[in-house]
MDTraj code that builds the backbone (N, CA, C; nanometers):
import mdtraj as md
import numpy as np

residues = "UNK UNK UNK UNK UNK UNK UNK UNK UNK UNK UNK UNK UNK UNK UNK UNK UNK UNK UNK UNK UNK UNK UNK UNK UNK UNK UNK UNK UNK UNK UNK UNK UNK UNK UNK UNK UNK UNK UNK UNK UNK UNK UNK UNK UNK UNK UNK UNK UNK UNK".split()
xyz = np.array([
    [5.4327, -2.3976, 5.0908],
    [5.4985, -2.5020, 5.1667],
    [5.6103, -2.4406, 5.2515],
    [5.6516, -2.4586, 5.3796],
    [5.7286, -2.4234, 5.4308],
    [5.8689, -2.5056, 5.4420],
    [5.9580, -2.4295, 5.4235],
    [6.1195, -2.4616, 5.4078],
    [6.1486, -2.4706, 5.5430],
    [6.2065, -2.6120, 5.5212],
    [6.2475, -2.6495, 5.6162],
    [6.3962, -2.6437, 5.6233],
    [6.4575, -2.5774, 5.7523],
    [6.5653, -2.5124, 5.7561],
    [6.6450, -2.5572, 5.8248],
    [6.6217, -2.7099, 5.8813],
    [6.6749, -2.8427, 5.9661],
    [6.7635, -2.8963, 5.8631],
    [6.7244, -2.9110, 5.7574],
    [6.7571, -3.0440, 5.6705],
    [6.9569, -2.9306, 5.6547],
    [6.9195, -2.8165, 5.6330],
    [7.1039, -2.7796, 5.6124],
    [7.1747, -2.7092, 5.7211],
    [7.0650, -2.7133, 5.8476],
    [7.1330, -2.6992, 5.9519],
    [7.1242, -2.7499, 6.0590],
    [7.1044, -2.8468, 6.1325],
    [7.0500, -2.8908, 6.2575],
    [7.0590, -2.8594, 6.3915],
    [7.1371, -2.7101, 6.4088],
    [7.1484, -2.6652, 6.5185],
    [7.1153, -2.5179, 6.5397],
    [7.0600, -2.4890, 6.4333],
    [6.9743, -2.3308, 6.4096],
    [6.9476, -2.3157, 6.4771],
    [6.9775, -2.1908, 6.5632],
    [6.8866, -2.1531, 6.6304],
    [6.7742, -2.0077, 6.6544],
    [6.8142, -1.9403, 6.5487],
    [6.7623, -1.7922, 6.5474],
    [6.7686, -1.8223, 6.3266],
    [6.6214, -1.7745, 6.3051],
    [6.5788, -1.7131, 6.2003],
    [6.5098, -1.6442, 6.1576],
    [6.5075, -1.5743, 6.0207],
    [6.3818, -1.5158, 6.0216],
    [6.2517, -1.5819, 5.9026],
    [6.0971, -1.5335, 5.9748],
    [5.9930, -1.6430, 5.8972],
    [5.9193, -1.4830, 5.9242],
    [5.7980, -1.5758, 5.8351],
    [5.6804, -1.4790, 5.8200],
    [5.5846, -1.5861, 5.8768],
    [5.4560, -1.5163, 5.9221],
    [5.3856, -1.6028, 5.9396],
    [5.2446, -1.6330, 5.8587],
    [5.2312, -1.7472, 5.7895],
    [5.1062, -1.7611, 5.6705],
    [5.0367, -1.7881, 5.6971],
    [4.9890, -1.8301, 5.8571],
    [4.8315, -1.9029, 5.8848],
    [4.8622, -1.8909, 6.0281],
    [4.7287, -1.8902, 6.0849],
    [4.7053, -1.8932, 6.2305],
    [4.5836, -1.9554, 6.2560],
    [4.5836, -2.0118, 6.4347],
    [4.4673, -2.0703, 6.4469],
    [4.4705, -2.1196, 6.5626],
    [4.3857, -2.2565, 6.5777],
    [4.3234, -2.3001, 6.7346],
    [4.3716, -2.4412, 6.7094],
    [4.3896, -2.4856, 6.8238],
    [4.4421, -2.6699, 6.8303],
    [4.4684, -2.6574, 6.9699],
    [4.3450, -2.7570, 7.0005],
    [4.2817, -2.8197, 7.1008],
    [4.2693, -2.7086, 7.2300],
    [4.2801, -2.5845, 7.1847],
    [4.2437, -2.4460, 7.2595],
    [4.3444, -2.3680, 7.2951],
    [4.5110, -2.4185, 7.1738],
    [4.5633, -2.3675, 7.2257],
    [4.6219, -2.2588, 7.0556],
    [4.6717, -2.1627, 7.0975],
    [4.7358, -2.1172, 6.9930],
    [4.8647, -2.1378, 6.9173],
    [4.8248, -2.1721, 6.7593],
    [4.9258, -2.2036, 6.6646],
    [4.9723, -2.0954, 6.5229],
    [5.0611, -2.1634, 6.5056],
    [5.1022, -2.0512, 6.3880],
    [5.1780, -2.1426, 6.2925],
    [5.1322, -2.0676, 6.1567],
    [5.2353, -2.2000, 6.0177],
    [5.3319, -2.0774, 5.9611],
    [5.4295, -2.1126, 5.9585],
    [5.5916, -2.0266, 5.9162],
    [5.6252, -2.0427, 5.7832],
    [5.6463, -1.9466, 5.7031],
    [5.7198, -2.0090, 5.5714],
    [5.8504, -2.0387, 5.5800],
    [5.9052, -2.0592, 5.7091],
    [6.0462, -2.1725, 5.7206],
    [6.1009, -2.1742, 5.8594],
    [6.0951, -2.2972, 5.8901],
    [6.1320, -2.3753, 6.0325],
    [6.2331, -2.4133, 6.0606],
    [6.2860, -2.3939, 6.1516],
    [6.3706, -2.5006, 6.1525],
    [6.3322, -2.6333, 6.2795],
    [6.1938, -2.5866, 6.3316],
    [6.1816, -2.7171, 6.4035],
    [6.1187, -2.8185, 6.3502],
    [6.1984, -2.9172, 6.4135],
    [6.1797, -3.0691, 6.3383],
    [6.0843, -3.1317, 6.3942],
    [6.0092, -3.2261, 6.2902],
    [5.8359, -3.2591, 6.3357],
    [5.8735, -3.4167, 6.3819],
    [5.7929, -3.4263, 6.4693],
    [5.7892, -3.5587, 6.5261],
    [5.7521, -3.6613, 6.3993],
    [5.8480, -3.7874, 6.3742],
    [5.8337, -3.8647, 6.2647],
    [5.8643, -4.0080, 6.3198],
    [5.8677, -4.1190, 6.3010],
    [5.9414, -4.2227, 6.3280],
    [5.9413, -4.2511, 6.4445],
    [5.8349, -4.2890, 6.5493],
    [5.9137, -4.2325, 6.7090],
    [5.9466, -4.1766, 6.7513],
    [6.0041, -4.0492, 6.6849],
    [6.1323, -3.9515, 6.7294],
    [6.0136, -3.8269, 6.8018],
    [6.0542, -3.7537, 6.9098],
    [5.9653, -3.6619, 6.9296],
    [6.0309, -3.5537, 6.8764],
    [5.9245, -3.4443, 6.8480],
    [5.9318, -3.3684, 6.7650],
    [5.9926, -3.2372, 6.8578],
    [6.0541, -3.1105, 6.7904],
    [6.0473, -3.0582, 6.8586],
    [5.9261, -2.9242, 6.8670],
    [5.9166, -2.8728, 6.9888],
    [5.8871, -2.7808, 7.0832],
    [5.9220, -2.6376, 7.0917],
    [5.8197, -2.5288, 7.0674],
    [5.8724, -2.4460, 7.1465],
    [5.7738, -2.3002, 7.0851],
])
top = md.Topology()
chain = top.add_chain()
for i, resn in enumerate(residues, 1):
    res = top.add_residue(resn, chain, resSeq=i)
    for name in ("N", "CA", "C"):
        top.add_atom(name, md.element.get_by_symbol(name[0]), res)
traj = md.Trajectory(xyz[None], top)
């Protein structure tokens, strides 16, 4: 599961992750982090980017 690194900081902007999975979505390239700090679109809210 990846740690999410929003919830004790919300203005992170530089960390370090590894990366545990890779792949394809909708032809474009993705990657899963064992810790983020970007925040996922929930509630209306858009998510972030980048």
């Amino acid at each position: 599961m990846t740690e999410r690194l929003y919830f004790d900081d919300a203005y992170l902007r530089e960390w370090t992750a590894r990366v545990v999975a890779r792949g394809e979505r909708d032809g474009r390239p993705v990657v899963a982090l064992d810790r983020s700090a970007f925040y996922p679109e929930a509630g209306g809210q858009p998510g972030d980017q980048g």
